[in-house]
C-alpha positions as CSV (number, residue, x, y, z in Angstrom):
1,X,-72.1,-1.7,118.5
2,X,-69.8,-2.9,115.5
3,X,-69.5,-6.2,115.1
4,X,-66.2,-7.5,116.1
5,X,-65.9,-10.1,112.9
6,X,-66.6,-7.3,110.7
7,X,-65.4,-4.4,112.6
8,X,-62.9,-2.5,110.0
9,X,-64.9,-3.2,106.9
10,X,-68.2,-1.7,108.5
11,X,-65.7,1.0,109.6
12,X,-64.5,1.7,106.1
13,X,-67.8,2.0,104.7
14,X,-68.7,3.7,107.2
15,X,-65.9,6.5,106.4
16,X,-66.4,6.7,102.6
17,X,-70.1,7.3,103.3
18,X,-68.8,10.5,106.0
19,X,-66.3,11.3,103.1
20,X,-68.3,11.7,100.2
21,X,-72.5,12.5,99.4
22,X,-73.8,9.9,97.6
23,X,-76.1,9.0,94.8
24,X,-79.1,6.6,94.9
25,X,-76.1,4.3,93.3
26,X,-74.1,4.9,95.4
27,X,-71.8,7.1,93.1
28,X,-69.9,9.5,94.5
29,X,-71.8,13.1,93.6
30,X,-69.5,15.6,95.6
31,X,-67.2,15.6,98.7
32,X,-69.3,15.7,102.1
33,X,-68.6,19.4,103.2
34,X,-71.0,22.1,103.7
35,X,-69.0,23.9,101.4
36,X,-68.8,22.0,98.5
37,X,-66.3,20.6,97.0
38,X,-64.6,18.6,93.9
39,X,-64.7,14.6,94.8
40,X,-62.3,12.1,93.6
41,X,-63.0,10.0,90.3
42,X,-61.9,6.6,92.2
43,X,-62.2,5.9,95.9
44,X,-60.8,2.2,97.1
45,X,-61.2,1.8,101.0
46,X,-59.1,-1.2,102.0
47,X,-59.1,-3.1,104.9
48,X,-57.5,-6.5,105.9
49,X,-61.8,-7.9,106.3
50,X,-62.6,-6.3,102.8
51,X,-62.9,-3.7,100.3
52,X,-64.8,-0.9,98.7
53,X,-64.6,1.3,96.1
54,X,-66.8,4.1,94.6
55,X,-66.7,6.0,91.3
56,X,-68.0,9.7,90.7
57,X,-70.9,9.8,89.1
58,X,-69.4,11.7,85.7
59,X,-67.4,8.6,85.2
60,X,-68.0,6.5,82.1
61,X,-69.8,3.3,82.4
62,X,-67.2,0.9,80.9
63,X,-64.2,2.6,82.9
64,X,-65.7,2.1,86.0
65,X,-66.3,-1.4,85.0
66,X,-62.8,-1.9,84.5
67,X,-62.0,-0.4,87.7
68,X,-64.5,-2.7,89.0
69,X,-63.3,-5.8,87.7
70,X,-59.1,-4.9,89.5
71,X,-60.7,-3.8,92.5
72,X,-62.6,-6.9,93.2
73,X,-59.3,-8.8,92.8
74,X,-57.5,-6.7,95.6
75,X,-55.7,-7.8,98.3
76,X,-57.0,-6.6,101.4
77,X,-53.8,-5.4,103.1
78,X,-53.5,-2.5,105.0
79,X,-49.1,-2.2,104.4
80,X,-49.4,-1.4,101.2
81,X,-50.0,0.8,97.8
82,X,-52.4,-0.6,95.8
83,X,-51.5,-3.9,93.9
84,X,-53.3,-2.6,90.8
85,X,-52.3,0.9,91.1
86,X,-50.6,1.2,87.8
87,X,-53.8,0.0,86.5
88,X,-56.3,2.4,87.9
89,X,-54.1,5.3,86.8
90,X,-54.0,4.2,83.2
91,X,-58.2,3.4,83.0
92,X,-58.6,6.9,84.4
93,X,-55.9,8.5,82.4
94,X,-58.3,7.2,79.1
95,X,-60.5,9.7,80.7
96,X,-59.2,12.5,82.0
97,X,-55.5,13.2,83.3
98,X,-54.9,12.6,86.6
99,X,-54.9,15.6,89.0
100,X,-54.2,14.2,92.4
101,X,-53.6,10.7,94.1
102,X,-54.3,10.6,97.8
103,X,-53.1,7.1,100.0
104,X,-52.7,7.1,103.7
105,X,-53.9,5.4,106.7
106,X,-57.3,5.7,108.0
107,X,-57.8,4.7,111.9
108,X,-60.6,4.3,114.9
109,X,-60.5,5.6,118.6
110,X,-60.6,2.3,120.7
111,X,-62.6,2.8,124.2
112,X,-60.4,4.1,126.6
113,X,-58.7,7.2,125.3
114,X,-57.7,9.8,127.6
115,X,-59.5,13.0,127.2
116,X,-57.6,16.1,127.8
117,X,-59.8,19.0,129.4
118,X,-57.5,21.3,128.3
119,X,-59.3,22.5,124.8
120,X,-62.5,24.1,124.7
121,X,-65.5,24.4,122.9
122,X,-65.2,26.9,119.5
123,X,-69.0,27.7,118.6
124,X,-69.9,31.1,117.1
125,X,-70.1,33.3,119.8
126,X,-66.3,33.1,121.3
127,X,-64.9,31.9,117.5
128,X,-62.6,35.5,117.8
129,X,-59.9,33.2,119.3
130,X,-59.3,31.8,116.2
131,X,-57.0,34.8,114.9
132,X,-54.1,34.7,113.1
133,X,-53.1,30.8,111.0
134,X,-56.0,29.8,112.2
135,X,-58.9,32.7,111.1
136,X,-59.7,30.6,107.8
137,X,-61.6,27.8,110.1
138,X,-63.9,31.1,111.2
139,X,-66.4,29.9,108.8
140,X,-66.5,26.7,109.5
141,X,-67.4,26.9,113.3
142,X,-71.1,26.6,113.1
143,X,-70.9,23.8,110.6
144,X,-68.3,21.9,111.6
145,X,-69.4,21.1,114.8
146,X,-68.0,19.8,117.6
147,X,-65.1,22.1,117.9
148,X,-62.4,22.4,120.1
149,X,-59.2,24.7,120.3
150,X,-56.5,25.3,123.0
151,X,-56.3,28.8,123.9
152,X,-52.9,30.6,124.8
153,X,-52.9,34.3,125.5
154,X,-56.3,34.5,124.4
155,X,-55.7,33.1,120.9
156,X,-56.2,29.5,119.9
157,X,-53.0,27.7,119.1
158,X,-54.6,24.1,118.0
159,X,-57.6,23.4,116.7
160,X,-59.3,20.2,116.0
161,X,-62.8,20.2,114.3
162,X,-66.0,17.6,112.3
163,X,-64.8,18.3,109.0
164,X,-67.2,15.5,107.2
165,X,-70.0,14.5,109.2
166,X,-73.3,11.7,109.0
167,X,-75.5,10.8,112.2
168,X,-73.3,7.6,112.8
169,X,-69.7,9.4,112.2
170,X,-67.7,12.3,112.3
171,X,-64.1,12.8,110.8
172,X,-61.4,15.0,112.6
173,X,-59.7,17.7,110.9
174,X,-56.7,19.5,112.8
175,X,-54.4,22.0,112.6
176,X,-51.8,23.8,114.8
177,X,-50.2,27.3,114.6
178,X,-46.9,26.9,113.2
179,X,-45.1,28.8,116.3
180,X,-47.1,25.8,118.9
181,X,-45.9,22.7,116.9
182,X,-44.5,19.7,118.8
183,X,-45.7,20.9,122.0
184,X,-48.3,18.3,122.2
185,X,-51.2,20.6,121.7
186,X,-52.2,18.6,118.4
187,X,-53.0,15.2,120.5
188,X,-55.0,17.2,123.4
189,X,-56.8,18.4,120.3
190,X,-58.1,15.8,118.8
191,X,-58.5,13.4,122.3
192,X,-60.8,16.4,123.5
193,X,-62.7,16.0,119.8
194,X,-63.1,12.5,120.1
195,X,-64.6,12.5,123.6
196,X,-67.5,15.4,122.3
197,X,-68.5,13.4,119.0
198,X,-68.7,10.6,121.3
199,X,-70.9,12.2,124.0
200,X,-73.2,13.0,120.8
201,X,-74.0,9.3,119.8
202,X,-71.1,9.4,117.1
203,X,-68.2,7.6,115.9
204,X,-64.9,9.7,115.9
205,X,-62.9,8.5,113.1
206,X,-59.1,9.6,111.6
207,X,-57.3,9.5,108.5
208,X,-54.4,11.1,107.2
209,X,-52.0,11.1,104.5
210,X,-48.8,8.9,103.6
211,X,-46.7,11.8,103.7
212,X,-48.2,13.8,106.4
213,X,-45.7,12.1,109.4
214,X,-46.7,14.6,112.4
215,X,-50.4,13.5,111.5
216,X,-49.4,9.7,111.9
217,X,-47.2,10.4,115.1
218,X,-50.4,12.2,116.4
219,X,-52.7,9.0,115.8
220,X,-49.5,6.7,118.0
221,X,-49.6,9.2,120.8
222,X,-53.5,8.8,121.2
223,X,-53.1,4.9,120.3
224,X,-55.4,4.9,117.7
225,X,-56.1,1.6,116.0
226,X,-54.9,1.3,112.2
227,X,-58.0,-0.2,110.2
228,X,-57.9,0.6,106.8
229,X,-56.1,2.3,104.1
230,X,-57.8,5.6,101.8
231,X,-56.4,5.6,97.9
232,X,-58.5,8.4,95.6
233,X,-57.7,9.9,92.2
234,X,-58.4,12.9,91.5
């Protein structure tokens, strides 16, 4: 059980450790994926109990010092860009230009969502229904597990999947066919998800991007609880 006094920043650590593999330093060595992956430079988890931030570990010494010293002056808000956003992307464009800048909400599945027992279980043997938009998940199924799609005409039209995983936490990655959109497939999705990672012992957790609205309206239809905000730099 989380502790309720502590609850969101336990949560965000909890995420950036299901985000990203970790050094004995806790420097960020690669994004958690079975297949690979380039990680951000700066991570800064933010939550209105605390906040956390990781460098990779090809990152100077004395820049991540700097980075250090703004983040540790903060505010924890979750409304808000960065107060020292300006900042960060100078230090790190003394070291490389900047590539890619990710901010968005990161939230938790309170007790007493609805599961939908609509979806069902994707594993390797029936992973033919993922055809057509959705064939490029085929590899993942037996590493991404659990996985769940809804299944119309014998293809799956939404998909919801473990797309960073650690024994204590799993992190939802979704996706619907462009023709099945805003039929509500995306929030029996990721309800049916949550309920499986629970089952195993696990805690379901969400995050999405700023700009990504369908994403956010996904997390108010299931009532998910805003805990914490996600800004990397890539």
């Amino acid at each position: 059980m989380l502790d309720s006094k502590t609850f969101a920043f336990d949560l965000i650590k909890m995420h950036v450790q299901t985000l990203y593999v970790h050094d004995e330093t806790s420097r960020i060595i690669s994004i958690n994926d079975w297949n690979g992956g380039i990680a951000p430079r700066f991570y800064l988890g933010r939550t209105q109990q605390g906040n956390i931030w990781r460098f990779r570990s090809d990152l100077p010494e004395q820049l991540s010092m700097q980075l250090a010293s703004l983040c540790k002056s903060e505010p924890c808000a979750i409304s808000d860009r960065p107060t020292y956003e300006a900042e960060y992307l100078s230090i790190l464009s003394a070291h490389s230009p900047v590539k890619r800048i990710w901010f968005g909400p990161a939230y938790y599945f309170a007790d007493g969502i609805t599961t939908s027992p609509e979806p069902i279980p994707i594993h390797i043997n029936n992973s033919f229904f993922l055809q057509g938009e959705l064939q490029d998940w085929v590899p993942d199924v037996p590493y991404q597990q659990p996985f769940v799609a809804i299944i119309v005409d014998g293809i799956a039209v939404a998909l919801c999947a473990s797309v960073r995983i650690t024994s204590t936490a799993h992190e939802a990655g979704v996706e619907t066919a462009s023709f099945h959109r805003r039929k509500g497939y995306a929030v029996k999705v990721v309800s049916a998800w949550a309920g499986a990672v629970k089952a195993i012992g696990a805690i379901p957790l969400y995050s999405t991007s700023i700009e990504n609205i369908a994403s956010q309206k996904v997390a108010a239809r299931l009532g998910l609880t805003k805990y914490g905000l996600d800004y990397h730099v890539t």
